[in-house]
PDB file of N, CA, C and O in Angstrom:
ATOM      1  N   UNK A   1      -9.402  -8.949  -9.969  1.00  0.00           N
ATOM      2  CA  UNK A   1      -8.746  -7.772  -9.439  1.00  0.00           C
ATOM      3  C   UNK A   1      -9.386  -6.518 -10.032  1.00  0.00           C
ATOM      4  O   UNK A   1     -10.100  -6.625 -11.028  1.00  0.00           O
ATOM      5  N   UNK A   2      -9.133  -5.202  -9.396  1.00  0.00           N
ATOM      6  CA  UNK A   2      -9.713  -4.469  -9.659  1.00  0.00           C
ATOM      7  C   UNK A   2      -8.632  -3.323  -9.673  1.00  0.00           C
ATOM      8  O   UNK A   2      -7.772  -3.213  -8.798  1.00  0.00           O
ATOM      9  N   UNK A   3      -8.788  -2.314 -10.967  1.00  0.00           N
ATOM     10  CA  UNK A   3      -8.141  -1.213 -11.151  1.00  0.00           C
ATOM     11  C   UNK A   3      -8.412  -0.017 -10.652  1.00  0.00           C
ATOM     12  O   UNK A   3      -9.365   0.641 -11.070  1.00  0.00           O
ATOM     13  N   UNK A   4      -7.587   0.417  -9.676  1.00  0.00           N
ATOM     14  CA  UNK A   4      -7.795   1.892  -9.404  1.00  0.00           C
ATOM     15  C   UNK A   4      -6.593   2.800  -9.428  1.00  0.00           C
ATOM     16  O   UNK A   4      -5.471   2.375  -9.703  1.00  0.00           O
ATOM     17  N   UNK A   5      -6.857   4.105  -9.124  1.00  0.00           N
ATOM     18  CA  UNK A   5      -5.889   4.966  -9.130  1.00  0.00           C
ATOM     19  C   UNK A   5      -5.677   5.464  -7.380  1.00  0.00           C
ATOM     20  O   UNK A   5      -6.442   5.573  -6.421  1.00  0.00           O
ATOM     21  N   UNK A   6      -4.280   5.666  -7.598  1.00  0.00           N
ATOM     22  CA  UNK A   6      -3.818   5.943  -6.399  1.00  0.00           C
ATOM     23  C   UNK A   6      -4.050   7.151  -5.506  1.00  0.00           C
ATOM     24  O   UNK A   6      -2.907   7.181  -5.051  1.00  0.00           O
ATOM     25  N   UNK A   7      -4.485   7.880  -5.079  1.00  0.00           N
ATOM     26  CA  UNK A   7      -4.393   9.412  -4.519  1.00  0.00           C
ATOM     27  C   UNK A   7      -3.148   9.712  -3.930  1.00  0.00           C
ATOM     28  O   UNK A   7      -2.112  10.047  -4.505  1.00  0.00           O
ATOM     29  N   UNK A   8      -3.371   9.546  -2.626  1.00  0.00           N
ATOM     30  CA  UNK A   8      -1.868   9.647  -1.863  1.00  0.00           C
ATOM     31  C   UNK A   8      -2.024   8.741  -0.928  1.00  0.00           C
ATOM     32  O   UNK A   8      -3.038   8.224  -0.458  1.00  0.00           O
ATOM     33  N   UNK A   9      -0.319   8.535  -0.595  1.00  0.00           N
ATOM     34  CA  UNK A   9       0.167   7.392   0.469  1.00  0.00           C
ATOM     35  C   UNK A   9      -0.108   8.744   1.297  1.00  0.00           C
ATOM     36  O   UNK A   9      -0.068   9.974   1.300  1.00  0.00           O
ATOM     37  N   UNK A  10      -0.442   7.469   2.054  1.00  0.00           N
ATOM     38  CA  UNK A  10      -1.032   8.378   4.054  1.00  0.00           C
ATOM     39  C   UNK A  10       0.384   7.948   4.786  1.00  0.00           C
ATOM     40  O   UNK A  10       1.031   8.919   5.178  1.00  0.00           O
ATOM     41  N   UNK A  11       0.856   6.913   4.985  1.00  0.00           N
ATOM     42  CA  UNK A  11       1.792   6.303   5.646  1.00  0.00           C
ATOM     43  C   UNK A  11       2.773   4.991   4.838  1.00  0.00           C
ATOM     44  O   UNK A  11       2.947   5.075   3.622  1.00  0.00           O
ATOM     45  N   UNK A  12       3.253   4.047   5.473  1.00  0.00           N
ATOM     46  CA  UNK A  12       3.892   3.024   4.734  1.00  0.00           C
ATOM     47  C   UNK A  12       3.019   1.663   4.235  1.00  0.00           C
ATOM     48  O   UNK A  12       3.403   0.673   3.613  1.00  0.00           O
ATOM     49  N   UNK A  13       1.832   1.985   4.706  1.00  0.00           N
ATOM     50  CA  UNK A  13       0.935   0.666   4.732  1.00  0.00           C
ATOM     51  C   UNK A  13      -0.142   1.149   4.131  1.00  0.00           C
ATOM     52  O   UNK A  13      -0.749   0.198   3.637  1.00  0.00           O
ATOM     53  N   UNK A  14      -0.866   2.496   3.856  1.00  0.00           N
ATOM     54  CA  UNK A  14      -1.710   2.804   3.633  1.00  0.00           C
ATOM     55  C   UNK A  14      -1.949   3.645   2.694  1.00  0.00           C
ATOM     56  O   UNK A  14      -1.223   4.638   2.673  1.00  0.00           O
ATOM     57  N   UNK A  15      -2.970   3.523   1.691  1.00  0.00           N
ATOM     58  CA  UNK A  15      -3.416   4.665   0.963  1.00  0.00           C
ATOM     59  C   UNK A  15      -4.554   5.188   0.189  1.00  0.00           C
ATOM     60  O   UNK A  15      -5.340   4.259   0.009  1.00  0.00           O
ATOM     61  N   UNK A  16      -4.883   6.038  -0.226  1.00  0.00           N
ATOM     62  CA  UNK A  16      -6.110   7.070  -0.596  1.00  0.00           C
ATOM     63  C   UNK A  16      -6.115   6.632  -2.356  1.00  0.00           C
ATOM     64  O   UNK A  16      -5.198   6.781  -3.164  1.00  0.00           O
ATOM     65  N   UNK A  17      -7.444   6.072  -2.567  1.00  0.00           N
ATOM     66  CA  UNK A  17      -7.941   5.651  -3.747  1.00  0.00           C
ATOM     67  C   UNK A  17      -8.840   6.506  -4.250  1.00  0.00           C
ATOM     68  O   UNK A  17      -8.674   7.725  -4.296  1.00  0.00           O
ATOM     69  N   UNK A  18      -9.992   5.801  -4.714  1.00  0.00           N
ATOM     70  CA  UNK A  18     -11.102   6.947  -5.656  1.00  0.00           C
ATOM     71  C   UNK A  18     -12.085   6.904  -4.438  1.00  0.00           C
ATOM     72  O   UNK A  18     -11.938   5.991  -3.625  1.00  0.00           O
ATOM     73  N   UNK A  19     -12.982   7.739  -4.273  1.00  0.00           N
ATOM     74  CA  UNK A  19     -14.038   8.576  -3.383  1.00  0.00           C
ATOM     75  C   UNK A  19     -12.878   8.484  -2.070  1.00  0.00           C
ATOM     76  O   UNK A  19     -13.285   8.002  -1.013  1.00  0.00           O
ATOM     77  N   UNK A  20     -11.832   8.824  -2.136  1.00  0.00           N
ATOM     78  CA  UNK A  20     -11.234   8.978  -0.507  1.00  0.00           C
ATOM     79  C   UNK A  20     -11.310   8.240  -0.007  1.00  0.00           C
ATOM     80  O   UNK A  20     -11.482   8.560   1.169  1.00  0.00           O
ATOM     81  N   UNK A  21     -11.281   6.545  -0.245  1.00  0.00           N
ATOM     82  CA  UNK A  21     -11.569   5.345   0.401  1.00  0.00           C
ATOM     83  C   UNK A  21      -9.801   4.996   0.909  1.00  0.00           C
ATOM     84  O   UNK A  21      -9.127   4.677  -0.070  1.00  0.00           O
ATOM     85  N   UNK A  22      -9.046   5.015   2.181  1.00  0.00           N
ATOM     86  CA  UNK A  22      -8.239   4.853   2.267  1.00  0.00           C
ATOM     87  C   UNK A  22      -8.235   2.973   1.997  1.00  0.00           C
ATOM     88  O   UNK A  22      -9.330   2.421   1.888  1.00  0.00           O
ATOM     89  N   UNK A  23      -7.500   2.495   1.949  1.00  0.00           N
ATOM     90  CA  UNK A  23      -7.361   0.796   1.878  1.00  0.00           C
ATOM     91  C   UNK A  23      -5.842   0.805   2.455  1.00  0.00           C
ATOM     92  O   UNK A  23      -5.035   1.723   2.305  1.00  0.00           O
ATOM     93  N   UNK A  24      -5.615  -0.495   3.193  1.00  0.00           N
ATOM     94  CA  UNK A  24      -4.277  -0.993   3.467  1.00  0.00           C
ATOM     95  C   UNK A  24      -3.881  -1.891   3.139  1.00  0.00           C
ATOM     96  O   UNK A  24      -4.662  -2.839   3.056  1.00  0.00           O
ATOM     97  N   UNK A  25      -2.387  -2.097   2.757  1.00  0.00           N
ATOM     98  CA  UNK A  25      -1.570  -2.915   2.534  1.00  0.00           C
ATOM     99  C   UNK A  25      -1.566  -4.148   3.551  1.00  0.00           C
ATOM    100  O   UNK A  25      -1.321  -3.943   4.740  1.00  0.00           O
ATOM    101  N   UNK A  26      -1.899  -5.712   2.965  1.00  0.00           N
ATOM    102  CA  UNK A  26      -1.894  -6.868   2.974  1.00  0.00           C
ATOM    103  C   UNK A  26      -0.575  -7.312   3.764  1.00  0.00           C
ATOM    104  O   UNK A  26       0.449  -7.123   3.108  1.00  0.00           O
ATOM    105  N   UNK A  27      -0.430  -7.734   4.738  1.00  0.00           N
ATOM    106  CA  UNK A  27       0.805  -8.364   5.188  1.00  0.00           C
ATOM    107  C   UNK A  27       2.367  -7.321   5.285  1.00  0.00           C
ATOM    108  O   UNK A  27       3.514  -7.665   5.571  1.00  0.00           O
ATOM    109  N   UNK A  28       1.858  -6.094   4.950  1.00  0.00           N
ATOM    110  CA  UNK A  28       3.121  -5.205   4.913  1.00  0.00           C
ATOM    111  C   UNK A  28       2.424  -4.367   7.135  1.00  0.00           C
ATOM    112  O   UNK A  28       1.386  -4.312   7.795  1.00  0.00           O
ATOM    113  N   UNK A  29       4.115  -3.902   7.295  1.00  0.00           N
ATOM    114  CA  UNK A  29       3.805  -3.632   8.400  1.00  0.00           C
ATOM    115  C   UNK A  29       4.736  -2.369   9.024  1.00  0.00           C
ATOM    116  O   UNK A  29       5.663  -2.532   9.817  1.00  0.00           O
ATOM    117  N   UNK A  30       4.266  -1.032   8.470  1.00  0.00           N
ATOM    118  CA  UNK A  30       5.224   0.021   8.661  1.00  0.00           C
ATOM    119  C   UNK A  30       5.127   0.628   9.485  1.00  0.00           C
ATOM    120  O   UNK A  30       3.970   0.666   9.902  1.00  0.00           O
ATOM    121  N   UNK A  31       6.157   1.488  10.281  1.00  0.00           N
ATOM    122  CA  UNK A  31       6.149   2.214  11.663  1.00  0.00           C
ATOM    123  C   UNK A  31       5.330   3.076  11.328  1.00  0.00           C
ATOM    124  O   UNK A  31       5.090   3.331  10.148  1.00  0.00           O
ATOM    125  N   UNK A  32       4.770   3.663  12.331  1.00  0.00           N
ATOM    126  CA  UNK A  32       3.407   4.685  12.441  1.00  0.00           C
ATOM    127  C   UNK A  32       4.453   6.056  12.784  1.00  0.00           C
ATOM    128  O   UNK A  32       5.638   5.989  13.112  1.00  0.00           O
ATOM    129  N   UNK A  33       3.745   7.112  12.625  1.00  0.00           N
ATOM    130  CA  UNK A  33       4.447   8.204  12.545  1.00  0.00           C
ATOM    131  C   UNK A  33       4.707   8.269  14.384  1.00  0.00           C
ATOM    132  O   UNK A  33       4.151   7.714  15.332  1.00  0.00           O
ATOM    133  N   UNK A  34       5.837   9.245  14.252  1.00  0.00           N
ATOM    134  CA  UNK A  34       6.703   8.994  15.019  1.00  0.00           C
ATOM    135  C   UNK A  34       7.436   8.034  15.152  1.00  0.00           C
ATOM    136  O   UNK A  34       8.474   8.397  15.705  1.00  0.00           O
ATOM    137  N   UNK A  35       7.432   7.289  14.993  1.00  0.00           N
ATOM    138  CA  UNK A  35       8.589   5.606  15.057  1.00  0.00           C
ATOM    139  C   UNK A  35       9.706   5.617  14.050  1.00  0.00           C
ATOM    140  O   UNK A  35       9.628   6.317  13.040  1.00  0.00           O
ATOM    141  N   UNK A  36      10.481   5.046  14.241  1.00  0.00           N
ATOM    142  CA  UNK A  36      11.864   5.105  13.357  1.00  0.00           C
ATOM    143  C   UNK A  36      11.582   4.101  12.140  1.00  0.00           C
ATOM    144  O   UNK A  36      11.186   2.935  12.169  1.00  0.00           O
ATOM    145  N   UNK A  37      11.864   4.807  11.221  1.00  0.00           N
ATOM    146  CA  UNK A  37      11.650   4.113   9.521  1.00  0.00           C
ATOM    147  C   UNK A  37      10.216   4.105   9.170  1.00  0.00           C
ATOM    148  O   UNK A  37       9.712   3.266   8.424  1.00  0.00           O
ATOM    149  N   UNK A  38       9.180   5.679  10.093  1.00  0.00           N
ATOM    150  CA  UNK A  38       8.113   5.740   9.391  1.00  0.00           C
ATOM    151  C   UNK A  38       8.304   6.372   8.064  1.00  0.00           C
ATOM    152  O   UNK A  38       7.922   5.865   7.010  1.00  0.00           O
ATOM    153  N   UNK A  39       9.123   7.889   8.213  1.00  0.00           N
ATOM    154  CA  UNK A  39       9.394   8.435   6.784  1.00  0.00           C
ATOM    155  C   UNK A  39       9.941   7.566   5.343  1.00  0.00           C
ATOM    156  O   UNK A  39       9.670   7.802   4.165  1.00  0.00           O
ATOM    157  N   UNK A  40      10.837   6.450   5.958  1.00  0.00           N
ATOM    158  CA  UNK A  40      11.062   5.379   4.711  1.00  0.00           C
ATOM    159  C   UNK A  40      10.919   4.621   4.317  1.00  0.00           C
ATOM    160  O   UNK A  40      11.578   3.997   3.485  1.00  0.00           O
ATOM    161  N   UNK A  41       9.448   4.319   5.081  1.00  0.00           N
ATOM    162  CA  UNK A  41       8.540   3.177   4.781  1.00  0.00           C
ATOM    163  C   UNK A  41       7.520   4.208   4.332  1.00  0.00           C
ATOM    164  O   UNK A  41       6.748   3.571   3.616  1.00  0.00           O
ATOM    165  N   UNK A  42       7.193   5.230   4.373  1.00  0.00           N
ATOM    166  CA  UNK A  42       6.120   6.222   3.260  1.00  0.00           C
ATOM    167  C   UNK A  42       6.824   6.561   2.022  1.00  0.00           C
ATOM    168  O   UNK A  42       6.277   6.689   0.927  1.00  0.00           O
ATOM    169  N   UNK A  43       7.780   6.667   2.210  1.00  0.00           N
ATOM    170  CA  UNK A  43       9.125   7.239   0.759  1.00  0.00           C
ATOM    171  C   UNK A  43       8.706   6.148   0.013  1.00  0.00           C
ATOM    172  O   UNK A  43       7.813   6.136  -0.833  1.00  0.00           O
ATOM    173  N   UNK A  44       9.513   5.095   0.436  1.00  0.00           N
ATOM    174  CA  UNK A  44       9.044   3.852  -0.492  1.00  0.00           C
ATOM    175  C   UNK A  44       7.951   3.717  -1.203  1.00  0.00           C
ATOM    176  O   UNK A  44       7.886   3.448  -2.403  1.00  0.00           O
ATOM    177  N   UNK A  45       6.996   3.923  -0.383  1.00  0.00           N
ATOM    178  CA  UNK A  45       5.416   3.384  -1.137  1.00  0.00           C
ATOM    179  C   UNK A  45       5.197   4.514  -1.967  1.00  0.00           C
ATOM    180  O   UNK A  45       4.778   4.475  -3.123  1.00  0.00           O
ATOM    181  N   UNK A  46       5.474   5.423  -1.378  1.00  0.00           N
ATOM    182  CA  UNK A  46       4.958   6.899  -2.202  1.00  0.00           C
ATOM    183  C   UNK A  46       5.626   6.772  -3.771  1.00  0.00           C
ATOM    184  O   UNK A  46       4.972   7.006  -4.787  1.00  0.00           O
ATOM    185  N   UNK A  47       6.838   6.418  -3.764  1.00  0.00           N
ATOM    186  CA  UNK A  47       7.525   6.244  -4.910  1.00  0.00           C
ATOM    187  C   UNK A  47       7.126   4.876  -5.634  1.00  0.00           C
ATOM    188  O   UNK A  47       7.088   4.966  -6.862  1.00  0.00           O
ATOM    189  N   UNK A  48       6.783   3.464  -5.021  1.00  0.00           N
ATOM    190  CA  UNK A  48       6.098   2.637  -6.209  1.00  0.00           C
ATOM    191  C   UNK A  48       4.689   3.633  -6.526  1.00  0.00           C
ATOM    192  O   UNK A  48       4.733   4.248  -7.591  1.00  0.00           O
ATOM    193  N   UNK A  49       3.973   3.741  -6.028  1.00  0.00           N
ATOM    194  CA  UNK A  49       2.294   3.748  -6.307  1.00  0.00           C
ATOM    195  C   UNK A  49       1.465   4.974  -6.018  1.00  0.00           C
ATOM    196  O   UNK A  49       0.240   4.890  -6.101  1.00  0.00           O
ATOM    197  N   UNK A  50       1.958   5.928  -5.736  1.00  0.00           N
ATOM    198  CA  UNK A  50       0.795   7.558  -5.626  1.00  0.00           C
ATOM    199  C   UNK A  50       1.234   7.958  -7.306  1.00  0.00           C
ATOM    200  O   UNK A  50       2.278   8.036  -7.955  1.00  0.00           O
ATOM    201  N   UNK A  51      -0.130   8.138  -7.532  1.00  0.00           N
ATOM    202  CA  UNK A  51      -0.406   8.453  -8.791  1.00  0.00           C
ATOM    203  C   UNK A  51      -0.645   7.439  -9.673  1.00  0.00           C
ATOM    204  O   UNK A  51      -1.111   7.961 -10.686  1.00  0.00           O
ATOM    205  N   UNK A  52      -0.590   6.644  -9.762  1.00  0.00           N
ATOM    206  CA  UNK A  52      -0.408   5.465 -10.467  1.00  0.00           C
ATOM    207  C   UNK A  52      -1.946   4.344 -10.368  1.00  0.00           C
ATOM    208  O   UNK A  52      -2.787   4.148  -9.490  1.00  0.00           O
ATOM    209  N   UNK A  53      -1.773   3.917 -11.469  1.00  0.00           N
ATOM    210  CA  UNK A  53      -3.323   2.894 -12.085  1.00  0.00           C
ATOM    211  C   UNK A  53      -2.302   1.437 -10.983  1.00  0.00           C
ATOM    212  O   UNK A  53      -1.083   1.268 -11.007  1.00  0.00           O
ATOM    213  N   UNK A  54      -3.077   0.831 -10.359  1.00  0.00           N
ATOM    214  CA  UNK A  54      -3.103  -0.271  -9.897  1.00  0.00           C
ATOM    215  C   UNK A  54      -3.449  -1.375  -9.915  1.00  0.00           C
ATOM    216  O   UNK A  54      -4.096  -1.123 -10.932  1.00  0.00           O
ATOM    217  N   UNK A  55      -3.696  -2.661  -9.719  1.00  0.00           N
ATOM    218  CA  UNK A  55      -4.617  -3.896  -9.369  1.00  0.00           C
ATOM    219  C   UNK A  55      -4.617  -3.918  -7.761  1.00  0.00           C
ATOM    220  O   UNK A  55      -3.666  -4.034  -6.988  1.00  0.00           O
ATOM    221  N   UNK A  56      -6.282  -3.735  -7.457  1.00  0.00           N
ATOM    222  CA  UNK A  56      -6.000  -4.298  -6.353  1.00  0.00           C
ATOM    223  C   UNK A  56      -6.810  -5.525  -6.049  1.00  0.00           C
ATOM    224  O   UNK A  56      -7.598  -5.858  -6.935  1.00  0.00           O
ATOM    225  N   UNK A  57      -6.760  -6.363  -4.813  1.00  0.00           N
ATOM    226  CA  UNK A  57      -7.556  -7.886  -4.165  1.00  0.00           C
ATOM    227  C   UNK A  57      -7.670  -7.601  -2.978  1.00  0.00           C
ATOM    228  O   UNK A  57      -6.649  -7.730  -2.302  1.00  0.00           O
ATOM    229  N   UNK A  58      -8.608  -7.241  -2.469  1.00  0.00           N
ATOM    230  CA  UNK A  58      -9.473  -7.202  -1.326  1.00  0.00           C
ATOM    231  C   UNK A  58      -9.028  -8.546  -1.007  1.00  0.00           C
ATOM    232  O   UNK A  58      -9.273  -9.428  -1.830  1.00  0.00           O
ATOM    233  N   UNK A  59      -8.395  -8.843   0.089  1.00  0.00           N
ATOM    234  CA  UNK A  59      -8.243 -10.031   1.004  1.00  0.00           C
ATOM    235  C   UNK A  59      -8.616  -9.867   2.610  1.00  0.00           C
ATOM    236  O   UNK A  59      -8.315 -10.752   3.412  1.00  0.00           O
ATOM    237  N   UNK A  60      -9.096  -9.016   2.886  1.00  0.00           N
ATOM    238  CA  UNK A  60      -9.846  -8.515   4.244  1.00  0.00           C
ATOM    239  C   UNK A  60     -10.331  -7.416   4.818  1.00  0.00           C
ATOM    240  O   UNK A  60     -10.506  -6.619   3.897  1.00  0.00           O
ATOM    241  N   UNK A  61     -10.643  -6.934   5.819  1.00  0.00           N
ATOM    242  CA  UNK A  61     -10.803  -5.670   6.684  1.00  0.00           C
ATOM    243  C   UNK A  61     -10.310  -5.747   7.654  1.00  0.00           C
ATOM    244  O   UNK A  61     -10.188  -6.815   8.254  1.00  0.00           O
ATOM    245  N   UNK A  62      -9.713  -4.156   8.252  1.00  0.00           N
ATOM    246  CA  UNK A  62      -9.046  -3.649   9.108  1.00  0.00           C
ATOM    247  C   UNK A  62      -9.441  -2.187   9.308  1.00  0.00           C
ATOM    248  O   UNK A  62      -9.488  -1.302   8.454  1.00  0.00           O
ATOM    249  N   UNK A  63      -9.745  -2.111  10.751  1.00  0.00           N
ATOM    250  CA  UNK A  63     -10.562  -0.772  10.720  1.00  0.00           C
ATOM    251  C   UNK A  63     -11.667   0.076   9.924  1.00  0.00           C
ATOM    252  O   UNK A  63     -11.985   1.265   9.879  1.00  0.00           O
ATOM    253  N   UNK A  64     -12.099  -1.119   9.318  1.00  0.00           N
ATOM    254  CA  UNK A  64     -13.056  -0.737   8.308  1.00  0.00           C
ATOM    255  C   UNK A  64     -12.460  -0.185   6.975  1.00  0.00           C
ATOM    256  O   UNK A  64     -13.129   0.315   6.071  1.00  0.00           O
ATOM    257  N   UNK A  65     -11.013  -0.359   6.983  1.00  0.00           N
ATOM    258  CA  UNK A  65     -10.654  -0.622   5.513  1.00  0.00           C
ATOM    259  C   UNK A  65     -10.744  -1.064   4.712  1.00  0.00           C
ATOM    260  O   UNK A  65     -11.969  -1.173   4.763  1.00  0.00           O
ATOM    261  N   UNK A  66     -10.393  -1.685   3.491  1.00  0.00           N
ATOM    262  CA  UNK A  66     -10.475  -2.829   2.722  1.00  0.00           C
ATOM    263  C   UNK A  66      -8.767  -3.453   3.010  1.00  0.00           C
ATOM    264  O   UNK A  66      -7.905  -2.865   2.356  1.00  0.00           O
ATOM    265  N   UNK A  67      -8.391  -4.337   3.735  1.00  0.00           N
ATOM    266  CA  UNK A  67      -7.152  -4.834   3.454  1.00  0.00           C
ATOM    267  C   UNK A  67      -6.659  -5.513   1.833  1.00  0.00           C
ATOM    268  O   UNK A  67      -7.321  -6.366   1.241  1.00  0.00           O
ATOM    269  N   UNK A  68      -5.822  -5.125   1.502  1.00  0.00           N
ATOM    270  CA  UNK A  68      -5.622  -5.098  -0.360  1.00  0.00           C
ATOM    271  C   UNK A  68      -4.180  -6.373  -0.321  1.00  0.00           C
ATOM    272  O   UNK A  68      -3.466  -6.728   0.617  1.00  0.00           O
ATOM    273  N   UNK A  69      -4.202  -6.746  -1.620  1.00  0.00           N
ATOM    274  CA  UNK A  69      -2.919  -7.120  -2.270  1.00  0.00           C
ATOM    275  C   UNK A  69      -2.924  -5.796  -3.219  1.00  0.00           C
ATOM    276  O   UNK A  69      -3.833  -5.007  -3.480  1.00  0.00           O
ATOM    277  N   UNK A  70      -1.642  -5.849  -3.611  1.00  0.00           N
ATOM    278  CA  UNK A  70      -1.856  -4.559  -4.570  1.00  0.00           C
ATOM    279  C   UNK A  70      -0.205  -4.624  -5.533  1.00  0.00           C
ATOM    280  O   UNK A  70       0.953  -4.653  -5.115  1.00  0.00           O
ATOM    281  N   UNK A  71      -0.778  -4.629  -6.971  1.00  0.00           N
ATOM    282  CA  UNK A  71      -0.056  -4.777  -8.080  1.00  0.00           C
ATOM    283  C   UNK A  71      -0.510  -3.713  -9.188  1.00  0.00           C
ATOM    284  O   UNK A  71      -1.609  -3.197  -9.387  1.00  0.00           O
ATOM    285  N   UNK A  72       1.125  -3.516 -10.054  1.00  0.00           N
ATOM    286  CA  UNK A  72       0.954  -2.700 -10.779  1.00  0.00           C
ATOM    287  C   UNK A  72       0.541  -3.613 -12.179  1.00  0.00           C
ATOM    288  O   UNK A  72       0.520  -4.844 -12.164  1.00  0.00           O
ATOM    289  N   UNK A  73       0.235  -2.834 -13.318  1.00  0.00           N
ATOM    290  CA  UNK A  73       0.038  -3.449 -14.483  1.00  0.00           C
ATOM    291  C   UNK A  73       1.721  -3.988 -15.353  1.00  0.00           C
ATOM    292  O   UNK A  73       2.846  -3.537 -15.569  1.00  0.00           O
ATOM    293  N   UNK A  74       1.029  -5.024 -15.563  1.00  0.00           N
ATOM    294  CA  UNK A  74       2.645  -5.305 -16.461  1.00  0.00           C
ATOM    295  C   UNK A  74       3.497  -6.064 -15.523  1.00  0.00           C
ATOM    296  O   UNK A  74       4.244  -6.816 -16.150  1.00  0.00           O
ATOM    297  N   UNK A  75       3.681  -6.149 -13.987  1.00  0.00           N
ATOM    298  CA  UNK A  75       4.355  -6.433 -13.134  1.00  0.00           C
ATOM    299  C   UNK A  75       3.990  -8.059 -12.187  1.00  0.00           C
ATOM    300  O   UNK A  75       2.972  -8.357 -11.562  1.00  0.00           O
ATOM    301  N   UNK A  76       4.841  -8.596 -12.334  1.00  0.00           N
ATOM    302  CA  UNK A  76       4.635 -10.286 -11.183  1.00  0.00           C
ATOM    303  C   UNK A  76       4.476 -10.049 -10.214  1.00  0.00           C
ATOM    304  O   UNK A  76       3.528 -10.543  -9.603  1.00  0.00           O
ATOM    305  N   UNK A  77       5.709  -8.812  -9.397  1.00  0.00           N
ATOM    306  CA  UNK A  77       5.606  -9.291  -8.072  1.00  0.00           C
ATOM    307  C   UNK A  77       4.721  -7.620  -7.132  1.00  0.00           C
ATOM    308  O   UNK A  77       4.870  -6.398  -7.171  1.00  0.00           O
ATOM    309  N   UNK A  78       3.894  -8.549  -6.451  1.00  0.00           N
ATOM    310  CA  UNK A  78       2.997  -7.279  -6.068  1.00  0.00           C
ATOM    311  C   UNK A  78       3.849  -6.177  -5.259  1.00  0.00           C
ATOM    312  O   UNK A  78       5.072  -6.308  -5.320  1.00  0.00           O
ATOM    313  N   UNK A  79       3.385  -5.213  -4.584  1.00  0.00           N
ATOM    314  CA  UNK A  79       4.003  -4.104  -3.692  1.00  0.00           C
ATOM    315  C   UNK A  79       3.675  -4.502  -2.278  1.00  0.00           C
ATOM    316  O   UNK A  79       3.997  -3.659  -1.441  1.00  0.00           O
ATOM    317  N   UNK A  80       3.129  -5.553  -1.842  1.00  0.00           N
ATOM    318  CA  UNK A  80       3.337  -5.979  -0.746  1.00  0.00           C
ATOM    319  C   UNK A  80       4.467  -6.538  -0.349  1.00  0.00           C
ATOM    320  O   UNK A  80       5.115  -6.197   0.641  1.00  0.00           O
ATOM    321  N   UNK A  81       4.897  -7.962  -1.597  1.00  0.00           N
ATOM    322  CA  UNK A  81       6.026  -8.250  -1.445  1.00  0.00           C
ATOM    323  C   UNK A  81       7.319  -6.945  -1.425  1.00  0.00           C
ATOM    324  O   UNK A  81       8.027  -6.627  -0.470  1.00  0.00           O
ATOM    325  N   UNK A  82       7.309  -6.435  -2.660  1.00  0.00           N
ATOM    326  CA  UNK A  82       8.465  -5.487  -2.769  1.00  0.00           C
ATOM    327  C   UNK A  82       8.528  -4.617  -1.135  1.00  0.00           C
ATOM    328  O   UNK A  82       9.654  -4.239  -0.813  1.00  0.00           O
ATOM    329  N   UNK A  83       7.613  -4.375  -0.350  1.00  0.00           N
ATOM    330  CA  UNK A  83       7.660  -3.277   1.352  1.00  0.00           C
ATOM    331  C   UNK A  83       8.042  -4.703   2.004  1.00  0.00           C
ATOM    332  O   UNK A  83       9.027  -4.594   2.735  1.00  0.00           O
ATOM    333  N   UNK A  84       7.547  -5.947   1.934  1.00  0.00           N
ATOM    334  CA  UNK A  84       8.553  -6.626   3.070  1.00  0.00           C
ATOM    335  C   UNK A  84       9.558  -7.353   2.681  1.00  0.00           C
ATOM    336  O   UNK A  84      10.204  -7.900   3.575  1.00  0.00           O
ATOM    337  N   UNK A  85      10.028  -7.595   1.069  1.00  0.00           N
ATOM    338  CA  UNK A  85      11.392  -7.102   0.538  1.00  0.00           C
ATOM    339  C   UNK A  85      12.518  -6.453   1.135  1.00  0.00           C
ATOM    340  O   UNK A  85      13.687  -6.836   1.181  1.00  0.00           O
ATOM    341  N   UNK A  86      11.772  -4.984   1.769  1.00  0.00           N
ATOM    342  CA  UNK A  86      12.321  -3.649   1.987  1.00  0.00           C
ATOM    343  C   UNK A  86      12.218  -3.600   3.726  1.00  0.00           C
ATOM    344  O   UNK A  86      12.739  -2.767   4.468  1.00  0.00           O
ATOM    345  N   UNK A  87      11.709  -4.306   3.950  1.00  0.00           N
ATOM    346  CA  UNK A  87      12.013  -4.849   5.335  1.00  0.00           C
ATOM    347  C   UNK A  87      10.530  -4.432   6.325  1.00  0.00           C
ATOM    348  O   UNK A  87      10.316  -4.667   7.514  1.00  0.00           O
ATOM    349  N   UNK A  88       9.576  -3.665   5.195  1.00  0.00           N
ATOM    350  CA  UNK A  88       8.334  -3.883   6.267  1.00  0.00           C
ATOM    351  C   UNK A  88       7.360  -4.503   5.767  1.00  0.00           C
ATOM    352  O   UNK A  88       6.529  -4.037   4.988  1.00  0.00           O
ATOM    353  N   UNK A  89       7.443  -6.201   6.432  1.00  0.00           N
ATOM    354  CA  UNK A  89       6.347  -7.073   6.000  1.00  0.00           C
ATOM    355  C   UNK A  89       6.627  -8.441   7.242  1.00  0.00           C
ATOM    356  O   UNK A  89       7.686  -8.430   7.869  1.00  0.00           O
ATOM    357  N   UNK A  90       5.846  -9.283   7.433  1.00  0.00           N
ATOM    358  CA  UNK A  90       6.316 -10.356   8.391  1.00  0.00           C
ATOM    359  C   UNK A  90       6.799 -11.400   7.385  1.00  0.00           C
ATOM    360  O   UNK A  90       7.274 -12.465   7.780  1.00  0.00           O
TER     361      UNK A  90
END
């Protein structure tokens, strides 16, 4: 795994790392703006992980993203689980 820092959440699935490389969230699946429970599926994420040192695992691409698992230090259960926990994940 690999440590980075967070920039900012773009949306509920997505976010801004080091050189502006956006990456997305692994198996999580949040309404796109305009849609109902986009603002609290960005609240959420914004509040685990903008600003914050991470782990992440490249487990694919999507739009030329890096699709991520993504965990904090010190912590078991990643932030993928905790967003479909929270009801956006399959």
């Amino acid at each position: 795994m690999k440590k980075i820092t967070v920039k900012k959440v773009r949306d509920g699935d997505t976010f801004k790392g080091p050189r502006d490389r956006f990456y997305r969230l692994a198996e999580a699946y949040a309404p796109e703006r305009g849609q109902k429970g986009y603002k609290k599926a960005k609240k959420a994420l914004k509040e685990m992980i903008e600003g914050e040192q991470v782990y992440i695992q490249v487990v694919g691409k999507s739009y030329n993203r890096p699709v991520v698992k993504v965990r904090l230090p010190g912590e078991k259960r990643t932030i993928n689980e905790k967003m479909k926990r929270a009801g956006f994940g399959e």
